[in-house]
C-alpha positions in Angstrom: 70.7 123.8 43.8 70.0 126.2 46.5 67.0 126.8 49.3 63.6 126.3 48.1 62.9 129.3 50.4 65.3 131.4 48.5 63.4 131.0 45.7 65.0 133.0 42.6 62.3 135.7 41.1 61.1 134.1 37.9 60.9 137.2 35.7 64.0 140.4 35.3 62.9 143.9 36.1 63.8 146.5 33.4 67.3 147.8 33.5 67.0 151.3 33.3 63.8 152.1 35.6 63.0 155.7 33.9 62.7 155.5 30.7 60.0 157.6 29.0 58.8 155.5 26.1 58.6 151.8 28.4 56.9 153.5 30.7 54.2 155.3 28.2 54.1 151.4 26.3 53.5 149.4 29.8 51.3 152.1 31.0 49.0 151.4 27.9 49.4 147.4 28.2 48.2 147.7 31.8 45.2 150.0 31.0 44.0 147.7 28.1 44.5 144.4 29.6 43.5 145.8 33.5 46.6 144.8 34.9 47.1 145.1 38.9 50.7 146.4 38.1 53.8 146.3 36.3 55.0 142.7 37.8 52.5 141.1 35.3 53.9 142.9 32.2 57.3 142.2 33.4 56.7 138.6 33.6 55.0 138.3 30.3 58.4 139.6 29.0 60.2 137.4 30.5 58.2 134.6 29.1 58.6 135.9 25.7 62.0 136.4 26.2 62.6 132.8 26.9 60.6 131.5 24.5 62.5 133.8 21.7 65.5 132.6 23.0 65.1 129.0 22.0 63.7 130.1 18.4 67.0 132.1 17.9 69.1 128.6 19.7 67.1 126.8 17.4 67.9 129.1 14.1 71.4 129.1 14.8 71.3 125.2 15.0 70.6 124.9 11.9 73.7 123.3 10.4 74.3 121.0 13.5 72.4 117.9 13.9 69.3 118.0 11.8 67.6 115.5 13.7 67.9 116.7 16.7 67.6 120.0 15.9 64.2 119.4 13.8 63.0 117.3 17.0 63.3 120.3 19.4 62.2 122.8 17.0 58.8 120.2 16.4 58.4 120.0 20.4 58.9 123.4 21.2 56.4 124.9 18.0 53.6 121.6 19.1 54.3 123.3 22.7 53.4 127.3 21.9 50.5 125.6 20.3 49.0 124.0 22.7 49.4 127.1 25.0 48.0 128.8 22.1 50.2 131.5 21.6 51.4 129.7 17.5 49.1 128.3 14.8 49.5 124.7 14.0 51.9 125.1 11.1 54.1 128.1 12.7 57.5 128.6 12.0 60.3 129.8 14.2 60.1 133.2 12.2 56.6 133.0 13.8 58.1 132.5 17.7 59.9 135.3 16.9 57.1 137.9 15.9 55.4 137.2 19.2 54.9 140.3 21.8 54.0 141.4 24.9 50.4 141.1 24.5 50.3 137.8 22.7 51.4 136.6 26.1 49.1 138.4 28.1 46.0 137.6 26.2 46.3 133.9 27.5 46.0 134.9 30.7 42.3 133.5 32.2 41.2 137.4 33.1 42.0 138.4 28.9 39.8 135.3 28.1 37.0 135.7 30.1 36.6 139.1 28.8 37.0 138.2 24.9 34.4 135.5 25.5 31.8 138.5 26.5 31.6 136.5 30.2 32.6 140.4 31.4 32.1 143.5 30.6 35.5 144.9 30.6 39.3 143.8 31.5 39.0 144.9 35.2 35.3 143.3 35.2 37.0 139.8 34.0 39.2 140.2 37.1 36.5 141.3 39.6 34.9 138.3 38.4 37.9 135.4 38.2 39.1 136.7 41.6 35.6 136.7 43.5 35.2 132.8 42.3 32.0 133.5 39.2 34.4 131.6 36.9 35.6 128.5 36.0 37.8 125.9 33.7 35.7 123.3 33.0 34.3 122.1 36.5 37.1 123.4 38.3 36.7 126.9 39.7 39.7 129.1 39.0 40.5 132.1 41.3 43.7 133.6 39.6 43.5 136.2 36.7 47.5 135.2 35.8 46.3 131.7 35.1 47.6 130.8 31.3 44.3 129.3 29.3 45.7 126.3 26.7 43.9 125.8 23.7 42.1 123.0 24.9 40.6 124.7 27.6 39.2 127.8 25.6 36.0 126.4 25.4 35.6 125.3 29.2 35.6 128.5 30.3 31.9 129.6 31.6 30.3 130.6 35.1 30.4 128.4 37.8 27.8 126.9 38.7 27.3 128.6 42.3 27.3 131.8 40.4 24.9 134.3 40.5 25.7 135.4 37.5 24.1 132.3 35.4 21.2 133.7 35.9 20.5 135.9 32.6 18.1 138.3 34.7 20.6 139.5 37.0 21.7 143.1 36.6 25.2 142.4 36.2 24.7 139.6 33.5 22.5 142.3 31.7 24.7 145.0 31.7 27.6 142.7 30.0 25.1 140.9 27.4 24.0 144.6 26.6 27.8 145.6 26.4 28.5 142.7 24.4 25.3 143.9 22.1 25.8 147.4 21.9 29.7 146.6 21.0 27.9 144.3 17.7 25.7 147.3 16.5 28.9 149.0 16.7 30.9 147.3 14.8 27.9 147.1 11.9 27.2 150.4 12.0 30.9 151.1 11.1 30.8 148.3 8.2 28.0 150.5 6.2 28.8 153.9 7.1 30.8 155.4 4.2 34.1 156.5 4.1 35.4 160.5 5.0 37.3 161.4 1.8 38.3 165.1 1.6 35.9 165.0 -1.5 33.2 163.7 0.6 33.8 166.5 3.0 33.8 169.0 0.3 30.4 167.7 -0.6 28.9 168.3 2.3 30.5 172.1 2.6 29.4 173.1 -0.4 25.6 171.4 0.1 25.4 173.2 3.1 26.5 176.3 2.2 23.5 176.2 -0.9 21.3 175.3 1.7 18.8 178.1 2.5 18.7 179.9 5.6 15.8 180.3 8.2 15.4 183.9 7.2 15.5 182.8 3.5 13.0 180.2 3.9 10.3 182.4 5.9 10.5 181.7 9.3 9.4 183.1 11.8 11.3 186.1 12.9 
């Protein structure tokens, strides 16, 4: 069984450390989910590579034992569900389509941000690590901790935080984030769409358009 203190690592490092396109795809995963460093991707893959290796077990069982086979299949999909990586009626085709990211945005510091308690990616981990938030009443210090589905909704403040005070500067700048990212998103719904004959439109309008010297103006 081994030492406890000789604790095996829990996640595989890549196996050829320079190649261009991982490191341009783990270098964007880190900047959009503001990662500390390359561990946490690392270990995210690992985790998907487990789980994918049971959905493929699983496939290839197929013409075994049908009960048994059906039984893990059911305890492994009820499982991702309730860690909320699956939907409810997900197949193992559905295990299998599962990234990187899928894994990292169940992590408590992707959460708090997409619940507008921060900001940004590296604000949600300023905050989970300096003790603002918490899992229901329990106050949760680590950004790596995986959110279930059941605990989606528990996440908030904490109660000795400053920031449940909507007139603090901090809590302002994040609602107006949060606000500003809305107007955003229904300015885009309404504006209308650049088509080349849109663009030619506009050329041609412009170029009908008289100029300053045409128009009399001052000289």
């Amino acid at each position: 069984m081994g030492e406890p203190k000789f604790a095996r690592p829990k996640f595989d490092t890549p196996s050829h450390p320079w190649k261009a396109e991982r490191i341009e795809e783990e270098h964007a995963i880190q900047k959009n989910h503001g990662l500390k460093n390359m561990r946490e991707i690392w270990k995210a893959k690992s985790q998907l590579r487990r789980h994918r290796r049971q959905a493929m077990r699983l496939i290839g069982m197929a013409g075994d034992s049908i009960s048994h086979s059906e039984r893990e299949m059911s305890d492994l999909t009820r499982s991702l569900h309730n860690k909320g990586l699956i939907a409810s009626d997900a197949s193992l085709d559905d295990i299998l389509s599962l990234g990187t990211e899928d894994i990292l945005n169940r992590r408590l510091q992707a959460q708090v941000y997409y619940k507008g308690l921060a900001a940004t990616m590296k604000q949600a981990r300023q905050l989970v690590t300096h003790g603002h938030i918490c899992v229901g009443d329990q106050k949760v210090t680590i950004p790596s901790y995986p959110v279930s589905r059941d605990e989606e909704e528990l996440i908030k403040y904490h109660i000795s935080s400053d920031l449940n005070d909507s007139e603090h500067h901090i809590r302002k700048a994040i609602d107006g984030r949060a606000s500003s990212a809305e107007y955003a998103v229904e300015e885009e719904e309404v504006d209308p769409e650049a088509t080349p004959e849109f663009a030619a439109e506009v050329k041609e309008a412009a170029a009908a358009a008289p100029s300053a010297a045409d128009a009399g103006g001052d000289e």
